[in-house]
C-alpha positions in Angstrom: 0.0 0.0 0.0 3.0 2.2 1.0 4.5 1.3 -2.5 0.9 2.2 -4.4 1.0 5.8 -2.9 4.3 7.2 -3.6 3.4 6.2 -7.1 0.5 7.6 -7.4 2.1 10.7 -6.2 5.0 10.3 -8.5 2.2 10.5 -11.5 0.5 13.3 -9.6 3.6 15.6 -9.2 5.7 14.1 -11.7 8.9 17.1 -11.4 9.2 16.4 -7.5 11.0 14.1 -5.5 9.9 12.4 -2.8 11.5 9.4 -0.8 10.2 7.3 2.0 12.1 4.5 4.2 10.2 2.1 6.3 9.9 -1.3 7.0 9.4 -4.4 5.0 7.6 -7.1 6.8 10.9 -8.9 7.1 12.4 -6.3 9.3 14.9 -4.6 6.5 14.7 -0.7 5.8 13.8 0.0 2.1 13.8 3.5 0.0 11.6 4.9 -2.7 12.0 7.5 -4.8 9.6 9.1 -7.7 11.3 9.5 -10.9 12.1 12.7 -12.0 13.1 11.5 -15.7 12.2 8.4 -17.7 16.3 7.6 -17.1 16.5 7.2 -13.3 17.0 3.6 -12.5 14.0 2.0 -10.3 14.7 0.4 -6.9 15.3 -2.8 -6.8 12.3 -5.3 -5.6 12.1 -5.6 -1.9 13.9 -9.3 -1.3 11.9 -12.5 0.0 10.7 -12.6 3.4 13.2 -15.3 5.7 12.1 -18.4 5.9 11.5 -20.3 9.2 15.1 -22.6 9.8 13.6 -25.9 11.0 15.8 -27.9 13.0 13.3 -30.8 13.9 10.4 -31.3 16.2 12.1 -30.7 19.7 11.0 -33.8 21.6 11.0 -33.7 25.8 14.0 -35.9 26.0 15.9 -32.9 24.0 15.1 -30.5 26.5 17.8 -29.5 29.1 15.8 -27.9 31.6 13.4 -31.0 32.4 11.7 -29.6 35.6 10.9 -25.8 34.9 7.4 -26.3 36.3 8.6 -27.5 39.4 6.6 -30.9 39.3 9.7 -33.0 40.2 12.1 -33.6 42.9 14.8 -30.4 42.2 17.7 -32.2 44.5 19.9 -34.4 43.2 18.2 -37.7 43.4 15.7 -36.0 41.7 18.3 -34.8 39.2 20.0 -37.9 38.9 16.7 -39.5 37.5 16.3 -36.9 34.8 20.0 -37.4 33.4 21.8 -34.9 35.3 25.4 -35.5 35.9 25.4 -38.4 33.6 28.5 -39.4 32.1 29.9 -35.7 33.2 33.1 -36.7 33.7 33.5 -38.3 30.2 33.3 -34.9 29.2 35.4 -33.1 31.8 38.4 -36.0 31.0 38.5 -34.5 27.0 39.7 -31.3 28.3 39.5 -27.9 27.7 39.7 -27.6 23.9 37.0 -29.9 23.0 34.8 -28.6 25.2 35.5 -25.3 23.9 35.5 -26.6 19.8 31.9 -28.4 20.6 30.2 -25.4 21.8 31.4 -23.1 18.7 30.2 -26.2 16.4 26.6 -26.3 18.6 26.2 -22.8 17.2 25.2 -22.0 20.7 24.6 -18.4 21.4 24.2 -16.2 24.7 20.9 -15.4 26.3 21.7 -12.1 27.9 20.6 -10.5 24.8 23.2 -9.5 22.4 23.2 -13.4 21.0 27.1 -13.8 21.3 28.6 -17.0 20.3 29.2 -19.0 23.4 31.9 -20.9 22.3 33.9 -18.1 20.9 33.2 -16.3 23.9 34.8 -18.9 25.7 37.8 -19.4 23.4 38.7 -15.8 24.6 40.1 -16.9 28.0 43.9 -17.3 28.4 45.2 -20.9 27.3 48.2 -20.2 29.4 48.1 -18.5 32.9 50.1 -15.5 33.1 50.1 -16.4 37.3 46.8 -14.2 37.7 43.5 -16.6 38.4 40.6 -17.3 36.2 37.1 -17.0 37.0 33.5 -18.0 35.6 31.0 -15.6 36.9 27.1 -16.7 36.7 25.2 -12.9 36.9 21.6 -14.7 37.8 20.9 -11.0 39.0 18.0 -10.5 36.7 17.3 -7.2 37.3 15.5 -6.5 34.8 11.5 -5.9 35.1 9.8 -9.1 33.4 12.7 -11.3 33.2 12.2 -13.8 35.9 13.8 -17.1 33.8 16.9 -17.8 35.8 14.6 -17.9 39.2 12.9 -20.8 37.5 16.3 -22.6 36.4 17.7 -22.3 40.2 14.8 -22.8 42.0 13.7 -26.0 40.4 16.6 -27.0 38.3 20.0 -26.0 40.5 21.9 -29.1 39.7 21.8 -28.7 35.7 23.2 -25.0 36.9 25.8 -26.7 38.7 27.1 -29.2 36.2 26.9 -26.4 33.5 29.3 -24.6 36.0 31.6 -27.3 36.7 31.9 -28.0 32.5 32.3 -24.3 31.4 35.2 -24.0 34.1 37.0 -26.6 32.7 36.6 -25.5 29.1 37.8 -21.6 30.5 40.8 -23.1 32.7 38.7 -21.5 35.5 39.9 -21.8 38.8 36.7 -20.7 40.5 33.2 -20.4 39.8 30.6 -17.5 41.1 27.1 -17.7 41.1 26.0 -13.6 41.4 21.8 -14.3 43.1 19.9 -11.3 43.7 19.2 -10.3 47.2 15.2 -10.8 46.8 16.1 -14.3 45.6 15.9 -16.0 49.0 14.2 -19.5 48.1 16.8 -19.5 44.8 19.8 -19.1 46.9 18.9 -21.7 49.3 18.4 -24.4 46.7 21.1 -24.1 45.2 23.3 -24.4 48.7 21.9 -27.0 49.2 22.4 -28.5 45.3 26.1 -27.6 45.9 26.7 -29.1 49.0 25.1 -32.4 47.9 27.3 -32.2 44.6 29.9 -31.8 46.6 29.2 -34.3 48.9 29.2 -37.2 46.4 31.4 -36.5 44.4 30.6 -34.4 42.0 33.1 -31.4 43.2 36.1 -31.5 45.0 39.6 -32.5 43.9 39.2 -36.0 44.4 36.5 -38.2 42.4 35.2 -39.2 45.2 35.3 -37.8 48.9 34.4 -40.5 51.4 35.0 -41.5 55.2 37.0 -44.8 55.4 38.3 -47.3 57.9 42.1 -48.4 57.2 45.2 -50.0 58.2 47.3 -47.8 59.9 50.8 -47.0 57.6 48.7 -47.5 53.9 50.4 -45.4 51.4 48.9 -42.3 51.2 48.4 -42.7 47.2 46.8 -45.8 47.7 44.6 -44.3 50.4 43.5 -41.9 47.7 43.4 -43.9 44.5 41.5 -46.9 46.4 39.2 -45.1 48.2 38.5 -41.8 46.5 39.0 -42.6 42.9 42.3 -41.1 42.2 42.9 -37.4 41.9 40.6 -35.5 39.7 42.3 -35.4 36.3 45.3 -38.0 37.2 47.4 -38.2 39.7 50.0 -36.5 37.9 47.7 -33.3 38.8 48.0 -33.0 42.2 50.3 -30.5 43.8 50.1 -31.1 47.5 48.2 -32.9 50.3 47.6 -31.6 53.9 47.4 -35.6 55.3 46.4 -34.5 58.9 43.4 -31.5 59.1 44.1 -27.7 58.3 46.6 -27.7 61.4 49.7 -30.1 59.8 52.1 -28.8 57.3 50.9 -29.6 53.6 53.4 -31.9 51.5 54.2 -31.8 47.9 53.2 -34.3 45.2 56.8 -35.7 45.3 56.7 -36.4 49.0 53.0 -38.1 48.5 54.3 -40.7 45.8 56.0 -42.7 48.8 54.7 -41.2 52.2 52.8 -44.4 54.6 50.2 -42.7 56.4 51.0 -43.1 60.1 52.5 -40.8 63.3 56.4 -42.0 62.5 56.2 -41.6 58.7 54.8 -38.3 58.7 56.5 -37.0 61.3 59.9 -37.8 59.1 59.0 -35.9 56.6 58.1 -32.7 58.5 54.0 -33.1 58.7 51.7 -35.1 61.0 49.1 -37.2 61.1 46.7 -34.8 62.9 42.8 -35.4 62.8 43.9 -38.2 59.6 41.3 -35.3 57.4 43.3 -35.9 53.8 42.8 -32.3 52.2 44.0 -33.1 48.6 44.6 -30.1 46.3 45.5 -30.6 42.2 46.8 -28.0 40.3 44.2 -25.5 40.0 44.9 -24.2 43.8 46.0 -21.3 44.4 47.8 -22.7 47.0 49.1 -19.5 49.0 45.4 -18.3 49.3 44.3 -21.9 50.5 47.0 -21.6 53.5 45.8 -17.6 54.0 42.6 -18.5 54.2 43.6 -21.4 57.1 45.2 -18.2 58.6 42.5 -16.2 58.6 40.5 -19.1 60.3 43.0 -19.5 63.3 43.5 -15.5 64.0 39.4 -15.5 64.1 39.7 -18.5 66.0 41.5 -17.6 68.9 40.6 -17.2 72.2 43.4 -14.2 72.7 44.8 -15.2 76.2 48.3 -15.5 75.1 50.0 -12.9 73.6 51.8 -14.7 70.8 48.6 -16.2 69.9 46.5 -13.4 69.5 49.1 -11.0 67.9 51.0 -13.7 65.8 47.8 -15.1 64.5 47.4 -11.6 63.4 50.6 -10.4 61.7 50.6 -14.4 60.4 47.1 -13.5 58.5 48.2 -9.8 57.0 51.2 -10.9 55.7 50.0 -14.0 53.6 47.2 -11.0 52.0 49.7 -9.3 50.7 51.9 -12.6 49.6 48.6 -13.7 47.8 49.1 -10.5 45.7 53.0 -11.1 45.7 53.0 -7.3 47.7 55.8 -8.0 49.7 59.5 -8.2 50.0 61.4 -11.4 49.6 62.7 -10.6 53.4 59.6 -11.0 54.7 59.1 -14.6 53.9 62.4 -15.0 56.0 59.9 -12.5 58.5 57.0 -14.4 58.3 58.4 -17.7 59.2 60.5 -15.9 63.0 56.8 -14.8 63.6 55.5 -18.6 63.5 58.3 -19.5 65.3 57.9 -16.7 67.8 53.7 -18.6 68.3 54.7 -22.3 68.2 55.3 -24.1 71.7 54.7 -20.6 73.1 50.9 -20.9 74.2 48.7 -22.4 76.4 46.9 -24.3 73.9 47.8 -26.1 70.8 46.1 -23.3 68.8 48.7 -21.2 68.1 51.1 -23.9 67.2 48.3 -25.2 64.5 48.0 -21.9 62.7 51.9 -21.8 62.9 52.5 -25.2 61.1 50.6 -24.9 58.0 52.3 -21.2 57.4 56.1 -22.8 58.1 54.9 -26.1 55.3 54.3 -23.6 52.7 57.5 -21.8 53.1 59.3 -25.1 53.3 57.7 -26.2 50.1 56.1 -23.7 48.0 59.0 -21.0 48.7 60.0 -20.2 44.9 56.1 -19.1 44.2 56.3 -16.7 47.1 59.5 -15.3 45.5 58.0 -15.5 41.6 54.6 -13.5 42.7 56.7 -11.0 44.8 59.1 -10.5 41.8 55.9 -10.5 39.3 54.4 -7.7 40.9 57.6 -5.7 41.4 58.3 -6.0 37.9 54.8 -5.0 36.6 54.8 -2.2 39.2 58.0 -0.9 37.5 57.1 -1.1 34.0 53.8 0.7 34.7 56.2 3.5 36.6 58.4 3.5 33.5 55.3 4.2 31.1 54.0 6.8 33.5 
């Protein structure tokens, strides 16, 4: 019709010019102009309307988010029924780059809005750490007035969530996942705590395939401990770094050490740990293992009761110095510093509190020493070379 009238006023007013843009049906801007002379070329036809792509009947057992409505069981039982966390670890063992090459090949685009390629998207985290961690961040905020999806997806689907998590980590070398929930989400949050703690209760998390609670022999080799009883290692056990054998309060030992260590008082004790509580902390590569010992610093200065002195001011200075080692802002003295101060604590309290947040600190000196010195020189250097470009 909007085609008709401009050429009836072309016929009407044949010496002016008039041009009109709208919209085609399709959604594409077109242009029309009256002819001032027989000569002037005519548009060209508007093109075909898009056709529908059909990529098949979707059929219930193709949908991922299989209880939307709420009808079914949302915890992982539940799950477990509908095919979550099946055969996830098939897909976690291929790695990082075919995780990666299968989403760009799904076609698989965001849902924020924009329609980004996923797996291109994904492809632009680092393939080689430059020292600094990686994250995958989950913004399930939903601020914005209608848009109420995610609530459904972590209120009565949390677990497909969390194994989407756990597989997009792996295929961004993430060494951390966060899941952003809006305050007025109260219900959402809580579900999915409780998703993640039973995830990470069988097995699904953690850096072992499978945590447990066993009865053995005293003096079993710790490896054997850990590949008879917990599956091995998650990814090998060529990926482990270190292994606090005893609870949070022993020193931590490195992979080497853990080849050939026997779990018992003696054998630990030779090679500078304990047995402890016998709570086997295993850690692969992806720890960051100077904030894992901060944070056990943090948890001892919160803990303590402050009656002795070296206590409650070690567990202190012990706590601020390992922030800024995270961050590598410190001086190489101060590892020499750090370890007088848990000297200073240990065998000088009441209680055996102060020498258990002493211990841990002293195993990563004695172990992890060279990346104290490499973040400490990393951040001097970059501090320099953003002074020398200032």
């Amino acid at each position: 019709a909007a085609l008709e009238y401009l050429h009836s006023l072309s016929k009407a007013q044949p010496t002016r010019s008039i041009s009109c843009t709208g919209l085609h049906p399709a959604g594409r801007s077109f242009s029309t102009q009256a002819a001032t002379t027989s000569s002037t070329p005519q548009p060209p036809p508007p093109p075909p309307p898009p056709e529908k792509t059909h990529f098949g009947d979707l059929k219930d057992e193709d949908r991922i988010f299989t209880n939307l409505y709420g009808l079914h069981d949302p915890f992982l039982k539940g799950a477990m029924k509908r095919g979550d966390w099946y055969r996830t670890k098939d897909l976690v063992i291929k790695g990082a780059d075919w995780i990666v090459n299968e989403m760009k090949k799904s076609g698989l685009r965001g849902r924020g809005g924009a329609g980004f390629p996923s797996g291109l998207k994904w492809s632009f985290m680092p393939k080689v750490s430059d020292g600094r961690p990686s994250y995958l961040v989950v913004n399930a905020d939903e601020s914005e007035p209608g848009t109420c999806k995610d609530r459904e997806i972590m209120r009565h689907d949390p677990h497909k969530l969390l194994e989407g998590c756990l597989i997009a980590g792996v295929g961004m070398r993430a060494s951390a996942a966060y899941i952003y929930i809006r305050g007025e989400y109260v219900n959402e949050r809580l579900n999915l705590e409780k998703a993640r703690q039973e995830a990470y209760a069988s097995g699904l998390l953690g850096h072992v395939n499978k945590p447990c609670t066993v009865e053995e022999e005293m003096s079993i080799p710790l490896k054997e401990l850990i590949e008879k009883h917990c599956g091995g290692v998650r990814g090998g056990w060529d990926n482990l770094l270190a292994v606090i054998p005893g609870g949070s309060s022993v020193p931590l030992l490195p992979k080497h050490i853990c080849d050939d260590v026997l779990m018992d008082y003696d054998a630990l004790k030779a090679v500078q740990s304990g047995l402890g509580t016998a709570a086997v902390m295993v850690m692969d590569k992806s720890t960051d293992v100077v904030d894992a010992i901060a944070r056990l610093s943090y948890f001892y200065k919160h803990e303590s009761c402050g009656q002795c002195t070296p206590c409650r001011e070690g567990t202190g200075w012990l706590w601020m110095i390992m922030e800024r080692l995270k961050v590598g802002n410190a001086k190489l003295e101060e590892i020499d510093m750090l370890q007088e101060v848990t000297k200073q604590i240990e065998g000088h309290t009441i209680c055996a509190l102060g020498d258990a947040a002493a211990w841990p600190v002293q195993g990563l000196i004695r172990h992890f020493r060279p990346e104290l010195e490499r973040r400490i020189r990393d951040r001097a250097d970059s501090e320099l070379l953003m002074a020398a470009s200032a």
